[in-house]
C-alpha positions in Angstrom: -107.1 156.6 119.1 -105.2 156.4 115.9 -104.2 160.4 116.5 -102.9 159.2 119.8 -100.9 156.6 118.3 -99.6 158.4 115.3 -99.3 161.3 117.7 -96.8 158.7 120.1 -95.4 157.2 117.3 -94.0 160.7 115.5 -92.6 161.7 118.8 -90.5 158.9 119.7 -89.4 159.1 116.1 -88.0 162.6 116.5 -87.0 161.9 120.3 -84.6 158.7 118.8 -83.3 161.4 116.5 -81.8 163.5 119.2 -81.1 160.5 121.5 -78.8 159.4 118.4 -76.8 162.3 118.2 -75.6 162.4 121.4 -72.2 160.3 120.5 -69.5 161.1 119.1 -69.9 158.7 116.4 -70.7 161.1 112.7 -68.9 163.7 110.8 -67.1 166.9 113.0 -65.3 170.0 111.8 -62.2 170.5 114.1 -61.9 174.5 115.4 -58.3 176.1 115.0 -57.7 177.1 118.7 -56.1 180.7 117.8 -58.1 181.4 114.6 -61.3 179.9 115.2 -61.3 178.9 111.6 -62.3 175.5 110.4 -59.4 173.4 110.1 -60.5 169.7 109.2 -63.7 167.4 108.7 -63.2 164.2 111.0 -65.1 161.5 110.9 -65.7 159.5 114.0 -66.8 155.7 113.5 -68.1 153.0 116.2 -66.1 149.9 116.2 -67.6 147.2 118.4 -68.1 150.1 120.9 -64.0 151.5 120.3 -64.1 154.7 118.2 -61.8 155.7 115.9 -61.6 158.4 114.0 -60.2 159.8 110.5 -59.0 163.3 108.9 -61.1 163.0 105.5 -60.7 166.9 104.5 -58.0 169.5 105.3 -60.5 172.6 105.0 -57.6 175.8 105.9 -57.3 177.9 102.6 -53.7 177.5 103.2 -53.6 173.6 103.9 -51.3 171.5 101.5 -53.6 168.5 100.6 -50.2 166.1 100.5 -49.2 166.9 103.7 -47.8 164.0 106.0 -47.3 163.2 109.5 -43.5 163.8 109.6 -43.1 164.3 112.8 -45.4 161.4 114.0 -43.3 158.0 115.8 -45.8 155.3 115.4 -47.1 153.3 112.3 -48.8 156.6 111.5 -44.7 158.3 110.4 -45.2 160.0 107.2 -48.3 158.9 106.4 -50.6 161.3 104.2 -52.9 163.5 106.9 -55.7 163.1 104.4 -56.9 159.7 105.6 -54.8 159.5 108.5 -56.5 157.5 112.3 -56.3 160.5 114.9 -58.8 159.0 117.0 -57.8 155.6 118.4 -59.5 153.4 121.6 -62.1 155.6 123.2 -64.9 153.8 124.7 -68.0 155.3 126.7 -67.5 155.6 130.1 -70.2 153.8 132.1 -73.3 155.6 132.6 -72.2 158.6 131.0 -72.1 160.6 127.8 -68.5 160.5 127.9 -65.8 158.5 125.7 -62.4 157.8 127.2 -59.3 155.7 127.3 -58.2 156.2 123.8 -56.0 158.5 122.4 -55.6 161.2 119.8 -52.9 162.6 118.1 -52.3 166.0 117.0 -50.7 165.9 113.1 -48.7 168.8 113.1 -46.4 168.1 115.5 -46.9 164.0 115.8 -48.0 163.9 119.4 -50.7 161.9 121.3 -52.3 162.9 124.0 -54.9 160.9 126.3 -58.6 161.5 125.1 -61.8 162.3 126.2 -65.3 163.2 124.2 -68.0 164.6 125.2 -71.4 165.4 123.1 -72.7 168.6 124.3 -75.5 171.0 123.0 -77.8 167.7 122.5 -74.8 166.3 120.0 -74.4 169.4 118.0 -70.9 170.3 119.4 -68.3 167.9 120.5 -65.7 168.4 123.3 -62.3 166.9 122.8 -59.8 167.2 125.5 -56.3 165.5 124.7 -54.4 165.9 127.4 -50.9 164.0 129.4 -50.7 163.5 133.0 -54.3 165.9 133.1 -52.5 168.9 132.1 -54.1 169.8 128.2 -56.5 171.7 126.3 -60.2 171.3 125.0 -61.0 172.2 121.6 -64.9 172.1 120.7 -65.7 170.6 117.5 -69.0 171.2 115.5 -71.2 168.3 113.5 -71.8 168.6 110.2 -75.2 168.0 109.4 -75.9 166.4 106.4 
């Protein structure tokens, strides 16, 4: 009886563990689309169920650390990318592993395109699609495991 139990217990623990990475929500590196190098380290956080989500490395060998959003419009103009919100508003759709409605913005050349994420490979790899008026591209980001 206590096998079974300890048994039960051990796999709902390790269950909940892959059941929790199936968000967004944690730390990603972004994939350059022509280089396949990693770019960035993003980190993703829940609000009240609205993610948002920060640059908090620049990880190209050629990346200026003081760069700025120059060509950005918003409240985000030539603010430091190092820090800067590129995730804004996505919420999960209903029944679905899927986040949408928000919006992300690309830093090197200031545009914001309408989002969609999607966990894939149980959480391991994230899909981000930015698109406007459904024409876009997908990048695939990757989670950092700690």
């Amino acid at each position: 009886m206590i096998k079974t139990s300890l048994s039960a217990l051990l796999l709902a623990v390790c269950a909940s563990g892959v059941w929790a990475q199936n968000t967004p929500v944690g730390t990603w590196h972004s994939i350059d689309d022509k280089t396949q190098e990693i770019k960035s380290e993003i980190v993703i956080a829940d609000n009240g169920g609205v993610l948002s989500g920060k640059v908090v490395k620049l990880l190209r060998k050629e990346a200026k650390q003081d760069a700025v959003c120059d060509q950005c419009t918003d409240d985000r103009k030539d603010k430091p990318v190092l820090g800067l919100e590129i995730i804004r508003g996505a919420q999960k759709a209903e029944g679905k592993d899927v986040w949408e409605g928000g919006k992300i913005l690309d830093p090197e050349n200031g545009k914001a395109y309408t989002l969609r994420l999607t966990p894939i490979e149980a959480g391991k790899k994230l899909e981000v699609r930015g698109s406007v008026f459904g024409i876009g591209r997908t990048q695939t980001w990757v989670r950092v495991m700690n």
